[in-house]
N, CA, C and O atoms as CSV, one atom per row, in Angstrom:
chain,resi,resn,atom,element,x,y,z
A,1,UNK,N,N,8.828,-2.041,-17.124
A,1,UNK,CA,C,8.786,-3.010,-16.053
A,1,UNK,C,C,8.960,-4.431,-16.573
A,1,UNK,O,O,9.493,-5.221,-15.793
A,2,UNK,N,N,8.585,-4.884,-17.789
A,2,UNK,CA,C,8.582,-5.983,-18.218
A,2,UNK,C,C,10.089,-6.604,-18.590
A,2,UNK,O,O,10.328,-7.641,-19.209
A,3,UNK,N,N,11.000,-5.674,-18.037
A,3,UNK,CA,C,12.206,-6.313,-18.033
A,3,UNK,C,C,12.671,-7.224,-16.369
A,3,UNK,O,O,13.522,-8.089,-16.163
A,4,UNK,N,N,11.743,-6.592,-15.488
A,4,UNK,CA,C,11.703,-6.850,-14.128
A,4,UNK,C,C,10.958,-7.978,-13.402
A,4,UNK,O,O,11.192,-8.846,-12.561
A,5,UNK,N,N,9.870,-7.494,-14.206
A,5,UNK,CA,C,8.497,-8.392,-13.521
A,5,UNK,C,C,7.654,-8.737,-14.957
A,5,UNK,O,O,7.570,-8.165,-16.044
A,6,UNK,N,N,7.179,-9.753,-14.486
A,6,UNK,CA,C,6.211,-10.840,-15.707
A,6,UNK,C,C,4.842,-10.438,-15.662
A,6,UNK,O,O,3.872,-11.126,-15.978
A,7,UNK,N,N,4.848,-8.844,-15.091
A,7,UNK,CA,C,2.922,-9.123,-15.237
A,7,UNK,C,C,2.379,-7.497,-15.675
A,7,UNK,O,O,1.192,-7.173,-15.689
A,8,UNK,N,N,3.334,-6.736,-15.960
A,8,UNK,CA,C,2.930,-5.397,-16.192
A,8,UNK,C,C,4.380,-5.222,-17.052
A,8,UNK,O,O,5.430,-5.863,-17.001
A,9,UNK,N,N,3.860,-3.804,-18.046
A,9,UNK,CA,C,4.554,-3.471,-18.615
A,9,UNK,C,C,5.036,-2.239,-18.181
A,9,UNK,O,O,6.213,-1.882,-18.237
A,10,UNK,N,N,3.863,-1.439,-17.639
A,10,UNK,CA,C,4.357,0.017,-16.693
A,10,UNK,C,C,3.905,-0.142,-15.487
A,10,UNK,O,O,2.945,-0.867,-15.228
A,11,UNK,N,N,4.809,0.783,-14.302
A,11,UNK,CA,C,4.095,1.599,-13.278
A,11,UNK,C,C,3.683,2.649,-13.202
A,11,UNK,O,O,4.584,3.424,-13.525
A,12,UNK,N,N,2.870,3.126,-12.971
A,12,UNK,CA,C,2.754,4.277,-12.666
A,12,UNK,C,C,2.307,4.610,-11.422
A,12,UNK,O,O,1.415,4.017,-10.816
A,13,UNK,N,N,3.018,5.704,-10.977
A,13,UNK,CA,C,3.157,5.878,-8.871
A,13,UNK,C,C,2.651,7.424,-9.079
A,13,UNK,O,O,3.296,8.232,-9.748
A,14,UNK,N,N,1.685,7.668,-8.565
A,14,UNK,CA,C,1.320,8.903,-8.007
A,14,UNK,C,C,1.417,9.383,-6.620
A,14,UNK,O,O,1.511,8.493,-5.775
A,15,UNK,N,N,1.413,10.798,-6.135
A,15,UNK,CA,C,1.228,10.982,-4.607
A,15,UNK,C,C,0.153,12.018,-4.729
A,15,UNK,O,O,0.127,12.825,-5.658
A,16,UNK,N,N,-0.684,11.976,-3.821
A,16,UNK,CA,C,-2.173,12.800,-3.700
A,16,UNK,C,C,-1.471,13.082,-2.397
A,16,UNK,O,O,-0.643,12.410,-1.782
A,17,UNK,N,N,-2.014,14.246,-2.140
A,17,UNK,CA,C,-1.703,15.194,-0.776
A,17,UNK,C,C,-2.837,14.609,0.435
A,17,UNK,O,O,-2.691,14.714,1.653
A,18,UNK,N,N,-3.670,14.147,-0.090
A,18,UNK,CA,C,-4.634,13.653,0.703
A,18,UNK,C,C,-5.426,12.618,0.694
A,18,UNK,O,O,-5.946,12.567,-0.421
A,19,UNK,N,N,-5.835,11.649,1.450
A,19,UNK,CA,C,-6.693,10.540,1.139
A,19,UNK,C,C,-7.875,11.129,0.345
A,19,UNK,O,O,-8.121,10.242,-0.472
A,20,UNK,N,N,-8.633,12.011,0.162
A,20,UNK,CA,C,-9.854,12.388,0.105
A,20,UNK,C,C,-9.342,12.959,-1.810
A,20,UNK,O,O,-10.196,12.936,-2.696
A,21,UNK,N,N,-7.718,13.456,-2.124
A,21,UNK,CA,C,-7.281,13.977,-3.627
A,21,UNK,C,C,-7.025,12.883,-3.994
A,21,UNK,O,O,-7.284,12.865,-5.197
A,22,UNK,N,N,-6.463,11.404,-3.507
A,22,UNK,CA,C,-5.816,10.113,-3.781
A,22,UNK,C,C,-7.580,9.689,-4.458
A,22,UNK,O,O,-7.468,9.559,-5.677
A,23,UNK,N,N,-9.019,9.466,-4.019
A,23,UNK,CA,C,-9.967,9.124,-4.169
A,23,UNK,C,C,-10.118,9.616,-5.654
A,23,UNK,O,O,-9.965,8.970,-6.691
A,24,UNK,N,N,-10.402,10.706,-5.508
A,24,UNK,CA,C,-10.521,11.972,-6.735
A,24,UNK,C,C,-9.529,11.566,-8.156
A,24,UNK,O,O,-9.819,11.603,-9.352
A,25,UNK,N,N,-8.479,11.241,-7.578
A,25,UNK,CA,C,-7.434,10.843,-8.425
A,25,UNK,C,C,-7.724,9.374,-9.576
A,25,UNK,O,O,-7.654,9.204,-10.793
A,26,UNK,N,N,-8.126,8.389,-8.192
A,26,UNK,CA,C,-8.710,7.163,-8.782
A,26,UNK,C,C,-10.129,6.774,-9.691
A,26,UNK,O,O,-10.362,6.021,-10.636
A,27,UNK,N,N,-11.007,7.812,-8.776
A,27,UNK,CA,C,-12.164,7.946,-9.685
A,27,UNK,C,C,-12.062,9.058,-11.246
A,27,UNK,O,O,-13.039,9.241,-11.972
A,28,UNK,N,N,-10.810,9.622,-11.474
A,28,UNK,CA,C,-10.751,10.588,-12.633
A,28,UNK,C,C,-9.962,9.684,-13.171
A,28,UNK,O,O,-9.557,10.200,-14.213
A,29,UNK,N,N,-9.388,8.344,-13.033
A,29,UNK,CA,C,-8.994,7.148,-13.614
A,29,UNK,C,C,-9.925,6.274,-13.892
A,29,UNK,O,O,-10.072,6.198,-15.112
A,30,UNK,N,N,-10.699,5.500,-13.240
A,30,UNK,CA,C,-11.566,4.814,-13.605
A,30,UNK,C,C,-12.460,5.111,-14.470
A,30,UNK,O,O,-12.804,4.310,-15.339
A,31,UNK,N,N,-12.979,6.351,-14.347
A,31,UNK,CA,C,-14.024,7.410,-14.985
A,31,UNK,C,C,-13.278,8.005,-16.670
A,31,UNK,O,O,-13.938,8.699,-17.444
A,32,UNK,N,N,-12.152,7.655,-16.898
A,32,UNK,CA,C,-11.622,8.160,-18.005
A,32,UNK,C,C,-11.225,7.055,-18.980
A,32,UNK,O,O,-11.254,7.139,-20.208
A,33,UNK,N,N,-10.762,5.756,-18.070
A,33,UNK,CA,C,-10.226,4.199,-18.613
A,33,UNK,C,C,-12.074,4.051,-19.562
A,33,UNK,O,O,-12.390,3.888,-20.741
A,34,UNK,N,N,-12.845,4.213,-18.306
A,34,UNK,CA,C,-13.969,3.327,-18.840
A,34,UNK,C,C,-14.637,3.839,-19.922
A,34,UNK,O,O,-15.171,2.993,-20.639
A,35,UNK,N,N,-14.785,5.250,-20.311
A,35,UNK,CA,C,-15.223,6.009,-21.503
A,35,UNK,C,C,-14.250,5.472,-22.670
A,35,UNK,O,O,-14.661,5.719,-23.804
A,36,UNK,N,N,-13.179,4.863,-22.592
A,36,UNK,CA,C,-12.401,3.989,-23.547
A,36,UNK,C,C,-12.717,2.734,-23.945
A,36,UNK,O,O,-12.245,1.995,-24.809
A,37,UNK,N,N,-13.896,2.586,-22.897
A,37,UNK,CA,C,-14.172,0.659,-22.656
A,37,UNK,C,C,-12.924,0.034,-22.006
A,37,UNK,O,O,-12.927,-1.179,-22.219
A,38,UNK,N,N,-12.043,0.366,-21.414
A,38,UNK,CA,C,-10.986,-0.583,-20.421
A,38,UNK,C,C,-11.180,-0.134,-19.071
A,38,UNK,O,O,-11.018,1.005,-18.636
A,39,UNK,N,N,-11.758,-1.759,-18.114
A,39,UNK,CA,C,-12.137,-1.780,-16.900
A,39,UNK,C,C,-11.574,-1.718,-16.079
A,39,UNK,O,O,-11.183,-2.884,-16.133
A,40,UNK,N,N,-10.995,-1.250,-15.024
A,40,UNK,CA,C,-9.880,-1.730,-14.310
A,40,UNK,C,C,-9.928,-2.912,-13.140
A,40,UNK,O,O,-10.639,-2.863,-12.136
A,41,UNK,N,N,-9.120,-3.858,-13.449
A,41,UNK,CA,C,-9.311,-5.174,-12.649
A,41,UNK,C,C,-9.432,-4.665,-10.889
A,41,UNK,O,O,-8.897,-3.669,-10.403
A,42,UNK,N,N,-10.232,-5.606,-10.222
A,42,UNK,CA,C,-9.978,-5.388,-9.031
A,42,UNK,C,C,-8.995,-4.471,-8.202
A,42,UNK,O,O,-7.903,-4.750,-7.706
A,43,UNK,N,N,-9.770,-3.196,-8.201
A,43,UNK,CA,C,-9.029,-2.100,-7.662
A,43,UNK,C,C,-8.995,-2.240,-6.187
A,43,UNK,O,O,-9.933,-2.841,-5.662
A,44,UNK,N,N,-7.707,-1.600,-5.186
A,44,UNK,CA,C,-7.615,-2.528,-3.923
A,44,UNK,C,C,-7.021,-1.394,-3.268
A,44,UNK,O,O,-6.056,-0.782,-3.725
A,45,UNK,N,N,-7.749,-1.059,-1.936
A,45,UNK,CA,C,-6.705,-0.314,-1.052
A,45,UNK,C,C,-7.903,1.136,-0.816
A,45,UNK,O,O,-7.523,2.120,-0.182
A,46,UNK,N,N,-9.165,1.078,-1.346
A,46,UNK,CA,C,-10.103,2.060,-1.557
A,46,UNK,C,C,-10.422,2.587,0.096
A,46,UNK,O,O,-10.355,3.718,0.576
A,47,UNK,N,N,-10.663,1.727,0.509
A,47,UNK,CA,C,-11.056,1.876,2.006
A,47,UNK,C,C,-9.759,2.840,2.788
A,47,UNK,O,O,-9.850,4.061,2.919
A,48,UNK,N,N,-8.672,2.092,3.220
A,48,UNK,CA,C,-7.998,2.454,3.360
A,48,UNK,C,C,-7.172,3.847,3.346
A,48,UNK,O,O,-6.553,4.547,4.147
A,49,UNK,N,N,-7.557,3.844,1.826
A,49,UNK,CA,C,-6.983,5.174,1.198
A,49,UNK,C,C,-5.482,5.729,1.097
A,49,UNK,O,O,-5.204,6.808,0.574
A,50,UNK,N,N,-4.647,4.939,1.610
A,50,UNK,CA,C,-3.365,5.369,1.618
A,50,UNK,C,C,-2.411,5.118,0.662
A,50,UNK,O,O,-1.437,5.821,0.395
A,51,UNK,N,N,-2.845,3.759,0.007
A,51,UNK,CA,C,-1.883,3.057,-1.192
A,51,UNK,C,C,-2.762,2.653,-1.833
A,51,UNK,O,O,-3.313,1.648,-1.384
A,52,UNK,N,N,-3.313,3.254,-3.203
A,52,UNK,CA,C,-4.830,2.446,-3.931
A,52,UNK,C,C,-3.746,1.835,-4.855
A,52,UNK,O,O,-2.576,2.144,-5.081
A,53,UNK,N,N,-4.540,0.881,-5.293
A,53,UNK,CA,C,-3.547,0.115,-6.601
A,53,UNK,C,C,-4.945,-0.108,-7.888
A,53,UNK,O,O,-6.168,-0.027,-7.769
A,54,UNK,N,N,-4.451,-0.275,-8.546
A,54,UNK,CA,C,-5.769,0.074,-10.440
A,54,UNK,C,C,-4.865,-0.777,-10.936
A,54,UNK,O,O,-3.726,-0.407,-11.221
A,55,UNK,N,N,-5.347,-2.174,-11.109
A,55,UNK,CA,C,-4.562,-3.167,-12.273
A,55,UNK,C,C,-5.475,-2.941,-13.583
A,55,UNK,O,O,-6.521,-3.587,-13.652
A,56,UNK,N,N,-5.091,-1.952,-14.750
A,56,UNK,CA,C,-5.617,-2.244,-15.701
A,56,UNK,C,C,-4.424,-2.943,-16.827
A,56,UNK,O,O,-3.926,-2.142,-17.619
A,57,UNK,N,N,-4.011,-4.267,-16.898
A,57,UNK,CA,C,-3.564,-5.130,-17.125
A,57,UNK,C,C,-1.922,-4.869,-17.444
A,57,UNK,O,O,-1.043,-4.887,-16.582
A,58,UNK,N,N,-1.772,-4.689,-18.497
A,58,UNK,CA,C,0.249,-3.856,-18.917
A,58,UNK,C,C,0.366,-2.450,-17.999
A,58,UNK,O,O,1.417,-1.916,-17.644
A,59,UNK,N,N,-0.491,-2.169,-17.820
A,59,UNK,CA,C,-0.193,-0.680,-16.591
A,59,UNK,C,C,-1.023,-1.176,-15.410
A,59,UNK,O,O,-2.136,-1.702,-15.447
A,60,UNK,N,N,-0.093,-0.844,-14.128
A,60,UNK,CA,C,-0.670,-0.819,-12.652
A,60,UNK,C,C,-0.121,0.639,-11.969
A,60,UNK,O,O,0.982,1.114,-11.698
A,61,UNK,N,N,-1.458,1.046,-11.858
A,61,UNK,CA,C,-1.274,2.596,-11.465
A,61,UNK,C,C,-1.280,2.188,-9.814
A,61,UNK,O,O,-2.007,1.357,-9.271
A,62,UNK,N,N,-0.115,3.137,-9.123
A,62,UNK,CA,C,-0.346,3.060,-7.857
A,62,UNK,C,C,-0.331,3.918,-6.944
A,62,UNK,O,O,0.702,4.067,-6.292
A,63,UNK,N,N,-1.972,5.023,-6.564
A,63,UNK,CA,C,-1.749,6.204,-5.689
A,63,UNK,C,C,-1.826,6.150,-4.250
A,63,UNK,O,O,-2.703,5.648,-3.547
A,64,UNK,N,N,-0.243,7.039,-3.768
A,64,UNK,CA,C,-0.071,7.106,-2.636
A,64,UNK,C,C,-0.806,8.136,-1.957
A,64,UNK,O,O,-0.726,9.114,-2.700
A,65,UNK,N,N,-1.653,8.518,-0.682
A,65,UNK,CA,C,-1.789,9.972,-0.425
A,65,UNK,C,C,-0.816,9.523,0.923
A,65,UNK,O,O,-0.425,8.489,1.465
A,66,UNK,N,N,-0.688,11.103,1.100
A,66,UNK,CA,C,0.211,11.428,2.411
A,66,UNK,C,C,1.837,10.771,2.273
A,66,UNK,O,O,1.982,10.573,1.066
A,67,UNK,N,N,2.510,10.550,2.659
A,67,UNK,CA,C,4.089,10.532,3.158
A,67,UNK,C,C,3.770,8.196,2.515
A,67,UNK,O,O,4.589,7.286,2.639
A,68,UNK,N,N,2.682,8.143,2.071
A,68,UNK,CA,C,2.986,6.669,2.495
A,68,UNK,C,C,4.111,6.321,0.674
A,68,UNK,O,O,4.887,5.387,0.474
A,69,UNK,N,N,3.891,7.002,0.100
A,69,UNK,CA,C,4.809,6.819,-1.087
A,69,UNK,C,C,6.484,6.484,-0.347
A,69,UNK,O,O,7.072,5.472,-0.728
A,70,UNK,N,N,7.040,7.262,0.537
A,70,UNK,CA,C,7.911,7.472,0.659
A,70,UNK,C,C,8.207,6.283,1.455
A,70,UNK,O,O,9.213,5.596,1.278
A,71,UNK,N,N,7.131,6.009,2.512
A,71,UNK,CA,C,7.192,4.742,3.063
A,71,UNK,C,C,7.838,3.958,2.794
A,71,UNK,O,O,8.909,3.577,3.264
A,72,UNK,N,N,6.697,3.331,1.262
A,72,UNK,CA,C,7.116,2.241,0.682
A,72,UNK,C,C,8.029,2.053,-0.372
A,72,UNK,O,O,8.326,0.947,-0.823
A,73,UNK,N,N,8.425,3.012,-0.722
A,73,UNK,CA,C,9.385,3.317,-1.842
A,73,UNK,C,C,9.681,2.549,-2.984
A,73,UNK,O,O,10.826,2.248,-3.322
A,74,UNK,N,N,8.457,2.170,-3.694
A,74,UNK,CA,C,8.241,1.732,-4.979
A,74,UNK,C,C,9.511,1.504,-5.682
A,74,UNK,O,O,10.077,0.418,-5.809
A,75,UNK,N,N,10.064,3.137,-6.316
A,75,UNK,CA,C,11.255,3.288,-6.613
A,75,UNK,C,C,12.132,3.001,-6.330
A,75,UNK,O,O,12.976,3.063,-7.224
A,76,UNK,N,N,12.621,2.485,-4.954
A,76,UNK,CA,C,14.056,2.126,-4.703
A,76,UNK,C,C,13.629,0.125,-5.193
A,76,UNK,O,O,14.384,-0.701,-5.706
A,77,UNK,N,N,12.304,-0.015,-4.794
A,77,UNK,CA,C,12.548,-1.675,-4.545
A,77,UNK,C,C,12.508,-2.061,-6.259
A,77,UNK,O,O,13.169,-3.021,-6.654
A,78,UNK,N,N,11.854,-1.410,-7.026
A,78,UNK,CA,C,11.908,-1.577,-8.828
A,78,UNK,C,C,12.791,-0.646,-9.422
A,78,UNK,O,O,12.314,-0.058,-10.392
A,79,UNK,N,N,14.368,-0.246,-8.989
A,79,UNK,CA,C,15.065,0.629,-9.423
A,79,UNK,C,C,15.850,-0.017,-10.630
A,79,UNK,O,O,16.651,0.682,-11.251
A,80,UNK,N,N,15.605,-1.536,-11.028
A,80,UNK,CA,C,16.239,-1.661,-11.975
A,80,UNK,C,C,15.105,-1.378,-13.816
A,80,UNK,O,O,15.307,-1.218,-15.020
A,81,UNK,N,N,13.989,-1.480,-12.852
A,81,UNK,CA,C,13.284,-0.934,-14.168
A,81,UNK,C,C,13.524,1.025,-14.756
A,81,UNK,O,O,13.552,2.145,-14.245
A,82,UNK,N,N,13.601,0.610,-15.621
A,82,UNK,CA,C,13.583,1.947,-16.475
A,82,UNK,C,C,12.544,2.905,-16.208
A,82,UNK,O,O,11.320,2.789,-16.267
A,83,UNK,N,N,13.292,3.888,-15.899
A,83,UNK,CA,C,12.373,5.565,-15.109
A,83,UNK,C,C,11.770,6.197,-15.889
A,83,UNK,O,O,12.626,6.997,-16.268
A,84,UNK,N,N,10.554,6.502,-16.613
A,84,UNK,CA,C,10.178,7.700,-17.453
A,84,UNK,C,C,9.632,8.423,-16.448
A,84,UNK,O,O,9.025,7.962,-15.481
A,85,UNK,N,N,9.906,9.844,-16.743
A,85,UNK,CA,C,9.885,11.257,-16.014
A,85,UNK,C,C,8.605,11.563,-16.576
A,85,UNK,O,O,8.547,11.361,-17.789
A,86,UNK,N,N,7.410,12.058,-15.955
A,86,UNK,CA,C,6.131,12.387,-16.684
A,86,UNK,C,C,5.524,13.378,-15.738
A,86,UNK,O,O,4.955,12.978,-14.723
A,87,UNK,N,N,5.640,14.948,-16.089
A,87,UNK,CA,C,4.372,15.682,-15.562
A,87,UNK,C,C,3.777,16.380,-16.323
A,87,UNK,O,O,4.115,16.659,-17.473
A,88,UNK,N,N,2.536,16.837,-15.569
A,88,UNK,CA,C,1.853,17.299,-16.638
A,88,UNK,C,C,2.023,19.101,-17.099
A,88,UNK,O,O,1.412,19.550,-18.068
């Protein structure tokens, strides 16, 4: 990303099937960053549940649940940044 934008070095975009797996998702992030000692800055969108965002500083993780990934389409609007393919 840091060829794109001045404030992160990765994205990372998830989709949870559900607001309630998107939660699960974020807390097995927060809960895994912090056993490292890295906090994640003002996490945003918790309530909500549809688009959470986790600024932990060179990476901004961003989980979608339900169809809203497709919505907003991350990917088409940062398509000039470079794609790594990652599952598990």
């Amino acid at each position: 990303m840091r060829k794109v934008v001045n404030f992160c070095d990765y994205f990372v975009i998830v989709s949870a099937s559900s607001d309630r797996r998107g939660h699960a998702i974020a807390d097995a992030i927060d809960e895994g960053l912090g056993k490292k000692g890295i906090k994640v800055r003002q996490p945003q969108g918790q309530r909500e549940a549809t688009w959470m965002l986790m600024d932990v500083g060179d990476v901004v993780v961003h989980i979608f649940a339900g169809e809203a990934r497709d919505f907003y389409g991350l990917e088409h609007l940062w398509q000039d940044a470079p794609r790594i393919n990652w599952k598990k």
